[in-house]
C-alpha positions as CSV (number, residue, x, y, z in Angstrom):
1,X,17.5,143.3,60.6
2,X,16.2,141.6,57.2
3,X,16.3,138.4,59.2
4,X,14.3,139.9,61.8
5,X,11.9,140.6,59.1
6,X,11.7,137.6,57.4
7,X,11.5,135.2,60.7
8,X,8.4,137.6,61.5
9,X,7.0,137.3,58.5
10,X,7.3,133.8,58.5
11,X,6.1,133.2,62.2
12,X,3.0,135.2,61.1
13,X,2.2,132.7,58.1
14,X,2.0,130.2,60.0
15,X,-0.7,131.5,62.6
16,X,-2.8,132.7,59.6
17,X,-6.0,131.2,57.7
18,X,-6.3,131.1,54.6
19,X,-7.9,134.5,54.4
20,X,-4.8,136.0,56.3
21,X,-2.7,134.4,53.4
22,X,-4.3,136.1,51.0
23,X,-3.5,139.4,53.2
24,X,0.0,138.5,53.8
25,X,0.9,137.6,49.9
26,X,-0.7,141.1,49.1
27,X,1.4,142.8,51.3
28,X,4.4,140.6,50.8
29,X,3.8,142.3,47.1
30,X,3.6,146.0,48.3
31,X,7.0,145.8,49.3
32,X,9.4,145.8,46.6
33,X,12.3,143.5,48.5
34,X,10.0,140.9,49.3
35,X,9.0,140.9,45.3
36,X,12.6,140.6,44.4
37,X,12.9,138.1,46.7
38,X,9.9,135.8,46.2
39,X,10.5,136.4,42.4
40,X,14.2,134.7,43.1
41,X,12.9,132.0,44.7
42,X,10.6,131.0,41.8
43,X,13.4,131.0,39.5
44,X,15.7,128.5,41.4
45,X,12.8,126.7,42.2
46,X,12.1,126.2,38.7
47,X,15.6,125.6,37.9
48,X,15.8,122.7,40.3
49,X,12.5,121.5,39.8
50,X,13.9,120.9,36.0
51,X,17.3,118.9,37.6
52,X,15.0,117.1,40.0
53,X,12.5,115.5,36.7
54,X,15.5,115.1,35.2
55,X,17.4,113.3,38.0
56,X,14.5,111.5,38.6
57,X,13.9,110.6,35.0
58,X,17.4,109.0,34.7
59,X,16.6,106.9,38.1
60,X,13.3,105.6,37.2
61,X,15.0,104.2,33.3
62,X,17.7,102.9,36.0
63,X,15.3,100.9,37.7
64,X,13.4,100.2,34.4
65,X,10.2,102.0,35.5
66,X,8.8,104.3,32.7
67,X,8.0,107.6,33.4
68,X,5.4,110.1,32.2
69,X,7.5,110.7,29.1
70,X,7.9,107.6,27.9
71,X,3.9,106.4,28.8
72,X,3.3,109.7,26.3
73,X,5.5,108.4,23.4
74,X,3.5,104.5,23.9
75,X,0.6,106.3,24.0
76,X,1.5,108.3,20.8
77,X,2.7,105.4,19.2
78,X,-0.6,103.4,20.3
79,X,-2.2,106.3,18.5
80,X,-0.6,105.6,15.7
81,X,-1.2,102.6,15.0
82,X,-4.5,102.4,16.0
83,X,-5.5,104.8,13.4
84,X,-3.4,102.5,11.0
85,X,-5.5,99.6,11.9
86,X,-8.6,101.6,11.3
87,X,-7.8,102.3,7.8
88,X,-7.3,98.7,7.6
89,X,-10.1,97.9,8.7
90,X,-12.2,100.3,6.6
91,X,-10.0,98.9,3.3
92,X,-11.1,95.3,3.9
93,X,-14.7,96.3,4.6
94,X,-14.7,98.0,1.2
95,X,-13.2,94.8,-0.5
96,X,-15.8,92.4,1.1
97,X,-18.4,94.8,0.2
98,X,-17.1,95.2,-3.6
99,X,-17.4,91.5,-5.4
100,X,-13.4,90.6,-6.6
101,X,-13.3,90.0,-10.5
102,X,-12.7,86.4,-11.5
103,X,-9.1,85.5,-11.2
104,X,-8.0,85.5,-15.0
105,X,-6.0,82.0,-16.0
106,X,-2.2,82.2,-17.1
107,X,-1.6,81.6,-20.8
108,X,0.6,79.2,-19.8
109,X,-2.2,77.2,-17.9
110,X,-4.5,78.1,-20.7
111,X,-2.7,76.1,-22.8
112,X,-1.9,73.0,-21.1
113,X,-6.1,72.9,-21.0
114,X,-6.6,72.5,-24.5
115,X,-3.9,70.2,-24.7
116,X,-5.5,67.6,-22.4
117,X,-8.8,68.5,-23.9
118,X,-7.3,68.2,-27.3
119,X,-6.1,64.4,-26.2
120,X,-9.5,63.4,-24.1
121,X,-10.5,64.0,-28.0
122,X,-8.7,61.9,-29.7
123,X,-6.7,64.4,-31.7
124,X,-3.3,64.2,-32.1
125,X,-0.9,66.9,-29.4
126,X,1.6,67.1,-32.4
């Protein structure tokens, strides 16, 4: 009998518009069997649904195609260092901006200057 129902039920959905769908999902929720039953449905379809992305997530790395997953984690990443490159950016403008200090000699280089000054004097380097 409950396969009686349900081939009716079915038969009817497809003869209706759009409107009638509305109709037939409001009664389909009047009756407390079909609620159980439509409310089962979702939750295998969910559960499969959740093996299918991930069956089909280990096929398209099989066949080295990314999927939506991994074009998130680029994009993140991309993100990432995009915003890295702006601070960058914004550091060297400062810099260019801001005259650098004159580069202050070694004391080591320092000295050898006043040596060779001291002997394009004249004066003895002992």
């Amino acid at each position: 009998m409950a396969t009686d129902d349900a081939e009716s039920l079915f038969s009817k959905l497809k003869q209706m518009s759009e409107e009638g769908l509305t109709g037939f999902f409001a009664e389909a929720m009047s009756n407390e069997r079909a609620r159980r039953a439509l409310g089962r449905a979702g939750e295998r379809f969910m559960a499969n649904k959740k093996t299918f992305d991930r069956n089909m997530e280990t096929f398209l790395d099989f066949v080295n195609i990314p999927s939506k997953r991994d074009v998130r984690e680029l994009k993140s990443r991309l993100d990432h260092l995009n915003g890295q490159l702006l601070n960058l950016s914004i550091k060297l403008d400062r810099m260019l901006v801001t005259p650098a200090p004159p580069p202050k000699a070694s004391p080591k280089a320092s000295r050898v200057k006043k040596r060779e000054h001291k002997n394009a004097t004249g004066e003895s380097t002992e």
